[in-house]
C-alpha positions in Angstrom: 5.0 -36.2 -63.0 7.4 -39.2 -64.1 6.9 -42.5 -63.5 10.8 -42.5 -61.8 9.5 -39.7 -59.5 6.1 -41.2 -58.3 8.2 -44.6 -57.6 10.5 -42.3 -55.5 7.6 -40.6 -53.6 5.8 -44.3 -53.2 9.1 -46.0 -52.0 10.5 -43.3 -49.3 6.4 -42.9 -48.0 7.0 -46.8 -47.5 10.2 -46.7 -45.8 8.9 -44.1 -43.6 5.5 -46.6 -42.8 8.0 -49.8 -42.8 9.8 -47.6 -40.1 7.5 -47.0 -37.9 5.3 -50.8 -38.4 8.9 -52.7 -37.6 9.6 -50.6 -34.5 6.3 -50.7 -33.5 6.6 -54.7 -33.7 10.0 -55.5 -32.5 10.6 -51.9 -30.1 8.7 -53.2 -27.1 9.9 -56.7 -26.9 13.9 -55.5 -27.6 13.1 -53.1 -25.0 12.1 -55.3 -22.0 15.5 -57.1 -22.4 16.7 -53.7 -21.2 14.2 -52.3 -19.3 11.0 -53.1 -17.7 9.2 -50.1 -16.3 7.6 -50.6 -13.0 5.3 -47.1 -13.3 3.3 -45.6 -15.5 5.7 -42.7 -16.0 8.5 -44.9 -16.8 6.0 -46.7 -19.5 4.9 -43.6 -21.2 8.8 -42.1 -21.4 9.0 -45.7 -23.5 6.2 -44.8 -25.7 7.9 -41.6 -26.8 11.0 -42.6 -27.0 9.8 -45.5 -29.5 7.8 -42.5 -31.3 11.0 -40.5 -31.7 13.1 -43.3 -32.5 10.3 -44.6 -35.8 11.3 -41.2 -37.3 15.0 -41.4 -36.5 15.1 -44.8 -38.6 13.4 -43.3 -41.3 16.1 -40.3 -41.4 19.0 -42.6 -40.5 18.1 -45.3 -43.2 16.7 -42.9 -46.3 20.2 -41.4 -47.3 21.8 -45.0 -47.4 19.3 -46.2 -49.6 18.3 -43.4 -51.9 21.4 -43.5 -54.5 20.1 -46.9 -55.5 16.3 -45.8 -56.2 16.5 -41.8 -56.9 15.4 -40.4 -60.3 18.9 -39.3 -62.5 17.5 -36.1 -62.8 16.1 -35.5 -58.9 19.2 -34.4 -56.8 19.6 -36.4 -53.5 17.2 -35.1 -51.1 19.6 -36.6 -47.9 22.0 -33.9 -49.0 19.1 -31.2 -48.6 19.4 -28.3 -45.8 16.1 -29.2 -44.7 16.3 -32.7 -44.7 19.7 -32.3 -42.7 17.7 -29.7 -40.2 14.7 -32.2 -40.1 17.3 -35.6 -39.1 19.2 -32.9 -36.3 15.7 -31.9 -35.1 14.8 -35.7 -34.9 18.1 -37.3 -33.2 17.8 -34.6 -30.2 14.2 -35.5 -30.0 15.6 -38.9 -29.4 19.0 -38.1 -27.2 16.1 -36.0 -25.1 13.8 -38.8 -24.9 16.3 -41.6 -24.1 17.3 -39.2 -21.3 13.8 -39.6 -19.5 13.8 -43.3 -19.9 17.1 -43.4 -18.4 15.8 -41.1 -15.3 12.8 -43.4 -15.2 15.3 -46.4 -15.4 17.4 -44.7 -12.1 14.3 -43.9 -9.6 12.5 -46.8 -10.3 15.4 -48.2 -8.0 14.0 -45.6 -5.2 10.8 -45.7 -3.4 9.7 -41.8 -2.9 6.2 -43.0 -0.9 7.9 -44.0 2.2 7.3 -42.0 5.2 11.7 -41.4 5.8 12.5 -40.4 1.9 14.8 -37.8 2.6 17.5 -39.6 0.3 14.9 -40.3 -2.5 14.1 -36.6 -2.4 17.4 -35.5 -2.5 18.2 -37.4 -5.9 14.8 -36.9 -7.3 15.8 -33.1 -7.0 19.3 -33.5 -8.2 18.4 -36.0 -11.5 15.3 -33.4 -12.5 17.7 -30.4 -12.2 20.3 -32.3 -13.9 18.4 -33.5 -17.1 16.7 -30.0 -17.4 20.5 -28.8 -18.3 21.0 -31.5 -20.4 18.5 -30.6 -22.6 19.4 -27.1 -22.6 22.7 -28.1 -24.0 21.4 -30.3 -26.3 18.8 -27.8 -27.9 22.1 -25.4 -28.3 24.4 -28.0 -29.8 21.3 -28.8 -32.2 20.8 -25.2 -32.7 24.5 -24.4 -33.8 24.5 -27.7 -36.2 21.1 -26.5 -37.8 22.8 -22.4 -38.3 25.8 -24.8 -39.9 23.9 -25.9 -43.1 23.0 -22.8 -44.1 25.9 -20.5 -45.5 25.0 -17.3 -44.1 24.8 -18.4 -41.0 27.4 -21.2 -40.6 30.4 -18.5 -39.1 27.5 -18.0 -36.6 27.1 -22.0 -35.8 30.8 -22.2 -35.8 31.2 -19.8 -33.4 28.7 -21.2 -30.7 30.8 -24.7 -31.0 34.3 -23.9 -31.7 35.5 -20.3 -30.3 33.6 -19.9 -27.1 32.0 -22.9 -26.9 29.4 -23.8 -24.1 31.0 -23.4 -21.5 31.6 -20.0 -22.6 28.4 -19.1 -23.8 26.9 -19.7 -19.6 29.8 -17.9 -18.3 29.6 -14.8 -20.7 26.0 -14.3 -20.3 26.2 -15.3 -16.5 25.8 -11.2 -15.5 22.1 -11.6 -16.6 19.6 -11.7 -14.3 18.4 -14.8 -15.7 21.5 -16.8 -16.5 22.6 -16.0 -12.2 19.2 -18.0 -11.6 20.4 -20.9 -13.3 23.6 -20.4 -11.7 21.7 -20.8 -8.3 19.8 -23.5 -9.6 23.3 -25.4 -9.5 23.9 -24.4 -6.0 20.2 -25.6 -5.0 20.7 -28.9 -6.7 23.7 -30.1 -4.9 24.0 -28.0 -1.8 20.0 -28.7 -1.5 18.9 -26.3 1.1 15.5 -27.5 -0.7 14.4 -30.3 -2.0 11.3 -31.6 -3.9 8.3 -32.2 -1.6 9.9 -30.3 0.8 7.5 -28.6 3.4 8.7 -24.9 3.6 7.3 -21.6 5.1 7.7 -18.8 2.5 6.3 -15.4 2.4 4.2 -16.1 5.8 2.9 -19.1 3.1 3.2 -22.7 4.1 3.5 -25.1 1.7 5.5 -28.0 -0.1 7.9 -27.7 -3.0 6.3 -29.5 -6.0 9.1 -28.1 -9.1 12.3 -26.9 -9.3 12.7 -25.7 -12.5 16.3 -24.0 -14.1 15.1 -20.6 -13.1 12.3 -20.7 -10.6 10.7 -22.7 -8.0 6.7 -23.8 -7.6 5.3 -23.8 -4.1 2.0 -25.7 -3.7 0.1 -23.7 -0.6 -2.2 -25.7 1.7 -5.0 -24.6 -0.4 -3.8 -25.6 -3.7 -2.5 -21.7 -4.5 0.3 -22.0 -6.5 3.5 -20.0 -5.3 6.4 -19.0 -8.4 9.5 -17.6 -6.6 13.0 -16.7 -8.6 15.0 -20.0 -7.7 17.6 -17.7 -6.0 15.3 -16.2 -3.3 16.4 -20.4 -1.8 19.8 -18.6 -1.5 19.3 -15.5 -0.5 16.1 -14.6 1.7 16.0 -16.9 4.8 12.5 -19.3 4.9 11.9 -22.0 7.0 12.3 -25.8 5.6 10.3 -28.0 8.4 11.7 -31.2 6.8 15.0 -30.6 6.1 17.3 -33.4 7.8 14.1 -35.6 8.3 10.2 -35.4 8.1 9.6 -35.8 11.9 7.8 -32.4 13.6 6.5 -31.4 16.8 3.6 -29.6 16.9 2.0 -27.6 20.0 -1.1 -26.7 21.7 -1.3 -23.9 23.8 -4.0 -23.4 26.4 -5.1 -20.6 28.5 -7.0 -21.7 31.8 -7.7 -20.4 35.1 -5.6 -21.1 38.1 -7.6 -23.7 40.0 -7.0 -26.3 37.3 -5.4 -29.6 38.2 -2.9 -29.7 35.8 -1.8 -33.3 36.7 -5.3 -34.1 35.3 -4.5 -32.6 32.1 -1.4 -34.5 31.4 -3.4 -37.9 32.4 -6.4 -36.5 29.7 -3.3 -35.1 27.2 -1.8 -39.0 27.4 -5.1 -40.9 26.7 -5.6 -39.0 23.6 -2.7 -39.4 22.2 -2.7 -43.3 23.0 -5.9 -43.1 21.1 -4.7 -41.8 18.2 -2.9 -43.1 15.5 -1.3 -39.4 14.2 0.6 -39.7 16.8 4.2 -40.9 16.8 4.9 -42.0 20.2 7.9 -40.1 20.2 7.6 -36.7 22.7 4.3 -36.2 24.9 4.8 -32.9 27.1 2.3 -31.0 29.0 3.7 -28.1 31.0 3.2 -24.6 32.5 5.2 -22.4 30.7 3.5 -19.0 32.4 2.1 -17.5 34.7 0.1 -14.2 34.7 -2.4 -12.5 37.1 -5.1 -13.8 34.8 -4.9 -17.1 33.3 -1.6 -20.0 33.2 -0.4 -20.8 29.6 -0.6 -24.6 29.1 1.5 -25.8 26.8 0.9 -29.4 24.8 4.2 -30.4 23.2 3.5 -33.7 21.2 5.6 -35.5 17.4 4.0 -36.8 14.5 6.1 -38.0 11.1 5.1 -35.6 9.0 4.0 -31.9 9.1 0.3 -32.4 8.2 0.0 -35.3 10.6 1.3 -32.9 13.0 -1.3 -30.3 11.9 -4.6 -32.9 12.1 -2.8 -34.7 15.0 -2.7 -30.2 16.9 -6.9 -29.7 16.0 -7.4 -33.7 17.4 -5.5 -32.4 20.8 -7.5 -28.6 20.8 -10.8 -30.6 20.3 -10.4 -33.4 23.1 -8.9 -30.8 25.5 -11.8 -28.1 24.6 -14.3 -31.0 25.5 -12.6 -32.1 28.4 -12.8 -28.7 30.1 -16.2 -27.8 29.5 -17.5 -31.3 30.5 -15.1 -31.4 33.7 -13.7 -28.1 34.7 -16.2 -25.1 33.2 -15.1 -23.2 36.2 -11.3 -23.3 35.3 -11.8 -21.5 31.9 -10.5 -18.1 31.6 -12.2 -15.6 34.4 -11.7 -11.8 35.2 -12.0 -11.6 39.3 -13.4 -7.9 40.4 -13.3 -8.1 44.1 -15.4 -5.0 45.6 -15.1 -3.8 49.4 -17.6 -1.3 50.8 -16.4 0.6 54.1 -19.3 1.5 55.7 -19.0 5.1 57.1 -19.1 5.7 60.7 -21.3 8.6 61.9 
């Protein structure tokens, strides 16, 4: 090997470590004149994009300087296909990654833990759904440049940019299966019959939404099941979205006693506990008869909580206390089958 061509190898290997050794120096305090991330999310989207953006100065930088220090008889490797492929690959790794720091960068300005985060929700669903098709476009813009470097495919790049063009490209394959998914994954994003977090009942299954993805949807089930739906089955089978305009729920307990209860002591007993408790909302406390059969009386305890598992713990508290409170009080007034029997004596 010539001496020209190992001072080459030895100069672009030291741009490449100069690259990342500046950026790694100067990155992080150029960065917090920008942006400061408040979470450990937003401060590992940083991280990557500083990784993504050490190679992108490499590529960016090693065609400018190469004429001055390339061997006569060593064409410029800048001009190479697969250089060119490698520097496309890298600058959408870096348009992708500056995307999440900018996301980071928007909901940082949100708080998502408080109890009433319907509007942080509703963003958190539309910015996820939002970048996801961002990147899809930029994979297909970087895919078409790539198919443009190489002769035999460049009528095939062309095409994807110039004749249909993107727009084209969803539209003409919208009659697939998949591509209507995505399509409804628009309609969910902004219409937002769900949102992320959301506590839903599908398939008899309740549970909250935890991702919506281009083309389907992840339910986490009470039990930590996971639940993959098609993302239009949110647009056309009907399910039940318990925290749709806000997180408040009411929850109920239904009793079934015997006739000779005082109910007016079961509304004083319903009261305390729920003064006692701290699931409780102090919003709605109800305690009523609502039937009425030979048998028994159905008791009904109607009571609110913020969320739906508050509602759920704050529904076994109630069942408990009230269970207790019968049996230590009124063991007579539980449930009872009455057989009255009459002997006629016969009369000789």
């Amino acid at each position: 090997m010539e001496r020209e061509t190992i001072i080459f190898i030895g100069i672009a290997l030291g741009l490449l470590v100069f690259s990342h050794i500046f950026l790694w120096l100067f990155f992080p305090k150029l960065a917090r004149l920008v942006y400061r991330p408040a979470t450990e999310k937003g401060k590992n989207s940083m991280r990557k994009f500083s990784n993504a953006l050490k190679w992108g100065l490499f590529f960016a930088v090693f065609p400018i300087i190469e004429p001055f220090f390339s061997p006569p008889d060593l064409d410029h490797l800048g001009r190479k296909p697969f250089f060119i492929v490698l520097a496309i690959i890298t600058f959408s790794w870096i348009i992708i990654e500056l995307s999440n720091v900018l996301r980071y960068a928007f909901l940082e300005n949100f708080n998502s833990n408080k109890e009433d985060n319907l509007r942080e929700r509703r963003l958190l669903t539309q910015v996820a759904f939002i970048r996801k098709l961002f990147i899809i476009i930029v994979v297909i813009i970087a895919f078409s440049a790539i198919l443009m470097n190489f002769e035999s495919a460049r009528k095939i790049g062309a095409g994807l940019l110039t004749s249909a063009g993107i727009v084209g490209i969803i539209v003409g394959l919208a009659a697939q299966k998949s591509i209507a998914n995505l399509l409804a994954g628009f309609q969910i994003a902004f219409t937002q019959p769900i949102r992320l977090d959301d506590v839903v009942v599908v398939e008899d299954e309740w549970g909250k939404i935890e991702e919506i993805n281009l083309t389907y949807v992840v339910v986490r089930i009470w039990d930590q099941r996971r639940l993959v739906l098609p993302i239009n089955y949110f647009i056309e089978k009907p399910f039940q979205n318990w925290t749709r305009t806000t997180a408040d729920i009411w929850g109920t307990v239904f009793m079934y006693v015997d006739h000779t209860i005082p109910v007016e002591n079961l509304k004083i007993k319903l009261k305390e506990i729920l003064d006692n408790s701290a699931l409780w909302d102090k919003k709605v406390q109800v305690l009523q008869v609502t039937d009425y059969t030979e048998k028994t009386i159905e008791i009904r305890c109607l009571m609110s909580a913020r969320d739906s598992p508050t509602a759920f713990d704050l529904r076994c508290l109630v069942r408990e206390k009230m269970l207790e409170y019968l049996q230590q009080n009124y063991p007579g007034s539980l449930p009872k089958s009455r057989v009255l029997l009459s002997q006629e004596a016969e009369k000789k």
